[in-house]
C-alpha positions in Angstrom: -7.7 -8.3 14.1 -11.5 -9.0 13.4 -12.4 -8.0 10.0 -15.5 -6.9 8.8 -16.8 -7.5 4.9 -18.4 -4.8 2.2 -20.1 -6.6 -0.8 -18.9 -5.6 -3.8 -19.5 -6.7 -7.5 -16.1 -7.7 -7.9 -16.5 -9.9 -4.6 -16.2 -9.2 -0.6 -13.4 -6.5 0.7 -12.7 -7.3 4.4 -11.7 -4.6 6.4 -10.8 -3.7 10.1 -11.9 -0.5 11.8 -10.5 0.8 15.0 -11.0 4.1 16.9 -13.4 7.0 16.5 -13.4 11.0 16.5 -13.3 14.3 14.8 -10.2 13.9 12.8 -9.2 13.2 9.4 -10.2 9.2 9.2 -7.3 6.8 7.8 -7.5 4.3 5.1 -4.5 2.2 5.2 -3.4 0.0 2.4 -1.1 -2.6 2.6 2.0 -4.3 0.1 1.1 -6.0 -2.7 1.2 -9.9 -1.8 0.2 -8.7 1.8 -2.6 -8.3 4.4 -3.8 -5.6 6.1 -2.5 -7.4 9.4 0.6 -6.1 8.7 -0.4 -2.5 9.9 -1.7 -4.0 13.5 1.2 -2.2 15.4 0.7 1.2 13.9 -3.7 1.3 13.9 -3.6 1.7 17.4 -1.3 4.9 17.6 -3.5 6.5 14.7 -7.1 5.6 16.3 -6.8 8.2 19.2 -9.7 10.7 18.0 -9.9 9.3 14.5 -11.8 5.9 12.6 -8.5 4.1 11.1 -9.7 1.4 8.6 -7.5 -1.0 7.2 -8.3 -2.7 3.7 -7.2 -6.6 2.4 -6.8 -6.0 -1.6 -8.6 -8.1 -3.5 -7.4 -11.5 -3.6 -5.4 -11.2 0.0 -6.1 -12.5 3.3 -10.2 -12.1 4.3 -10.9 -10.3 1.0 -12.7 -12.3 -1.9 -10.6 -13.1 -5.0 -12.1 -10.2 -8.3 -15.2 -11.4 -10.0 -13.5 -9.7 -13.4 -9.8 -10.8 -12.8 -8.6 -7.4 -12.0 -5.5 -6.6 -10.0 -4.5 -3.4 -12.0 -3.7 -0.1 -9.8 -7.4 1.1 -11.3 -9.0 -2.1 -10.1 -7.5 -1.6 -6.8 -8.4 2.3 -7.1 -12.1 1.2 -7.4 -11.7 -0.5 -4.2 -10.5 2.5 -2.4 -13.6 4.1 -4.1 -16.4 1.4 -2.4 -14.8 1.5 1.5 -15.2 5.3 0.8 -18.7 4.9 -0.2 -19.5 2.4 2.7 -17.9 3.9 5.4 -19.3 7.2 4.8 -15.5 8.8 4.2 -16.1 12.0 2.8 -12.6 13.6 3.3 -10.0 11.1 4.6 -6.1 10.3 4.3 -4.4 7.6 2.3 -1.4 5.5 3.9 -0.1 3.0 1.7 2.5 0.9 1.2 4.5 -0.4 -1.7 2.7 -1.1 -4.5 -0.6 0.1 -2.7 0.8 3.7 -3.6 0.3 3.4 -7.1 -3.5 2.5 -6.4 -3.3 5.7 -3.7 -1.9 7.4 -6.5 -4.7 6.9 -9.1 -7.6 7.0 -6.7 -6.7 10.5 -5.6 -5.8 12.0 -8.6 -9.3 10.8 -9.5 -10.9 12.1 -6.5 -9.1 15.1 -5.4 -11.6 16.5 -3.2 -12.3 13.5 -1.0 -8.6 13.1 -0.6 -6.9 14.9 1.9 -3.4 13.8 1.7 -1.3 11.1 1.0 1.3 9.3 2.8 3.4 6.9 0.9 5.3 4.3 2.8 8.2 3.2 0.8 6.2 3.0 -2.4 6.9 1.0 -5.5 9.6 3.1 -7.0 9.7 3.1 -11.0 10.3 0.2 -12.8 11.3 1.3 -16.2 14.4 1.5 -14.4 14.5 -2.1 -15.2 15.5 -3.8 -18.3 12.7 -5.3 -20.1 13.8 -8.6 -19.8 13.8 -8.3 -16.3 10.6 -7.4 -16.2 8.8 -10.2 -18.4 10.7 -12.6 -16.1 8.9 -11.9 -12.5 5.6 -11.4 -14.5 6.7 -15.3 -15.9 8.0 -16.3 -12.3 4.8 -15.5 -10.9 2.6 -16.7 -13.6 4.5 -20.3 -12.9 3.9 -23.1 -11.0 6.3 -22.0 -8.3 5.0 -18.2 -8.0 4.5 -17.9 -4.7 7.9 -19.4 -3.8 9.6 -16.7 -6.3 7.8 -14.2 -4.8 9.3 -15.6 -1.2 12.5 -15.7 -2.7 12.3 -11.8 -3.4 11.0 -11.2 -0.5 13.3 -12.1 1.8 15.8 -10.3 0.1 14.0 -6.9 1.0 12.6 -8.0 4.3 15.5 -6.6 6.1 17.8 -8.2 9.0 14.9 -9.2 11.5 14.1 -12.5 11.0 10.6 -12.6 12.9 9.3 -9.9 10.7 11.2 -11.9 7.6 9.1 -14.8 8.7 6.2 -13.0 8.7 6.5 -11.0 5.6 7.1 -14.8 4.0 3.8 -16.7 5.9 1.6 -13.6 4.2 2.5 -14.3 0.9 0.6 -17.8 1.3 -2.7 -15.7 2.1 -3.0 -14.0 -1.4 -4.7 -15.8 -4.1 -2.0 -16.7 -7.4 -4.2 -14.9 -9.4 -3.6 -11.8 -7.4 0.0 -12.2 -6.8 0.1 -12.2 -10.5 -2.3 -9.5 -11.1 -0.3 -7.3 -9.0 3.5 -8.0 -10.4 1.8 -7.2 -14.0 0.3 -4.0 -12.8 4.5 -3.2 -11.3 5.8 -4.4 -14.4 3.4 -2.4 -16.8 3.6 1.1 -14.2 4.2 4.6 -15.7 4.2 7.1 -12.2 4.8 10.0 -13.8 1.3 10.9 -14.9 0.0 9.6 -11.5 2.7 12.2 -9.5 1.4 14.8 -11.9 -2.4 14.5 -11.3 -2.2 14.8 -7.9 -1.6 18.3 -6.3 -2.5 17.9 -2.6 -0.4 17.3 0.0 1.6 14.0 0.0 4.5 12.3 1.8 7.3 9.1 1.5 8.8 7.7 4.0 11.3 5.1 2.6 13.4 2.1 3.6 17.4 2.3 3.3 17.1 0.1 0.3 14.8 2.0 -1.8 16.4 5.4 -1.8 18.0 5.0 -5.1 17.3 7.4 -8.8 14.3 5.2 -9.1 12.8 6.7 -6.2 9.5 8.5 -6.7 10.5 11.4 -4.5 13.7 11.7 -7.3 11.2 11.5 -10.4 9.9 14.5 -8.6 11.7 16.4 -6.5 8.7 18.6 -5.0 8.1 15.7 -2.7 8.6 15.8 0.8 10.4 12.7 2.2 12.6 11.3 4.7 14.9 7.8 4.6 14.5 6.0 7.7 18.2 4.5 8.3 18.4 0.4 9.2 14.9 -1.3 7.7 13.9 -2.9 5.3 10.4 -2.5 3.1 8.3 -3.0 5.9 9.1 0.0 7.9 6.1 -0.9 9.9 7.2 -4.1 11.2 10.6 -3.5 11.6 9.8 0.3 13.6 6.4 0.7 13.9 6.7 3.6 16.6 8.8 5.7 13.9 5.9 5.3 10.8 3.4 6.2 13.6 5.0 9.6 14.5 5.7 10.3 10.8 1.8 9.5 10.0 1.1 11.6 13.3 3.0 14.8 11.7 1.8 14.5 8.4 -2.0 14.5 10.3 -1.3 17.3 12.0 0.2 19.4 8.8 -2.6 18.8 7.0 -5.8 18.8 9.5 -7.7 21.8 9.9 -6.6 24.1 13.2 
């Protein structure tokens, strides 16, 4: 994918459009330690009659490193707020995945009536679940020397059983800045959902991994929320079946677009 750049006072955002038409436009937002590459299967299936953009977070791939040091959820949430401004988004939908929820999260609860609907991809699930003391420690693993081989290490435990989209997964970790990688395990670590899930009344959807549908799930903290488990994956549902996260997206656009 080609990206194209938005200036920003925090530094460049890179983003990749695809498709045009009268529907809902798409923002989609990728895993923390990611790149927006890793949506290239599903853009195509969501561009017929619709602009799909998809976003690098600051720090990743094409997208500059932030000017104030930034990686919190609201830092990212501001970054949903400038594509919006660029691209002219005056309603759209949110897909995001994994820790990009949270950001989702806080940008539409802010902005509830340019925000159609959500649909979470299995999203950072609550991590007061963990003990303290296992939370300092990835915030230290990834402020060290070897961060970006601990975050490997994790990741390949939740990659799943396909070793090509393993590999990948692994090779996009080297294309986020240490600073970021960082930024975003503190903003995990330090994550309250609940008031997020509360502020925001629209419509909203999870599609989760296997792995993640456990009490810490945010469809669990609140029950209201329509989700499905898709059997088999691991946390990037859209590597390891991206024709399954494309229908899902497709139904939740067609629940929520006007008739």
């Amino acid at each position: 994918m080609t990206p194209s750049f938005i200036d920003t006072p925090q530094g460049r955002l890179a983003i990749y459009e695809q498709g045009k038409g009268n529907g809902l436009p798409v923002l989609f937002l990728h895993a923390d330690s990611g790149i927006a590459g890793q949506w290239a299967e599903v853009l195509p299936a969501i561009a017929a009659g619709r602009r799909v953009i998809a976003l690098d977070s600051r720090g990743s791939a094409a997208s500059a490193k932030a000017a104030d040091g930034d990686y919190s959820y609201d830092g990212r949430a501001g970054d949903i707020a400038v594509v919006a401004e660029a691209k002219n988004l005056a309603r759209f939908v949110i897909v995001a995945h994994s820790g990009s929820g949270a950001a989702a999260l806080v940008y539409a609860a802010q902005n509830p009536d340019r925000v159609a609907g959500l649909f979470l991809l299995d999203p950072a699930t609550d991590p007061r679940v963990l003990p303290k003391e296992i939370r300092d420690g990835i915030v230290a693993g990834l402020a060290g020397p070897q961060s970006l081989d601990f975050q490997k290490q994790f990741y390949a435990t939740i990659a799943g059983s396909d070793e090509r989209v393993r590999a990948r997964v692994l090779a996009d970790c080297a294309k986020v800045l240490p600073e970021a990688r960082l930024g975003f395990g503190k903003a995990f670590a330090q994550w309250n959902p609940e008031a997020a899930l509360d502020a925001w009344k629209g419509p909203i959807f999870i599609l989760a991994g296997e792995a993640s549908d456990t009490g810490a799930a945010l469809y669990r903290l609140r029950p209201r929320i329509p989700y499905e488990v898709v059997k088999g994956t691991g946390h990037w549902l859209q590597l390891d079946a991206p024709d399954i996260v494309a229908e899902a997206i497709r139904r939740f656009l067609a629940r929520i677009e006007p008739k």
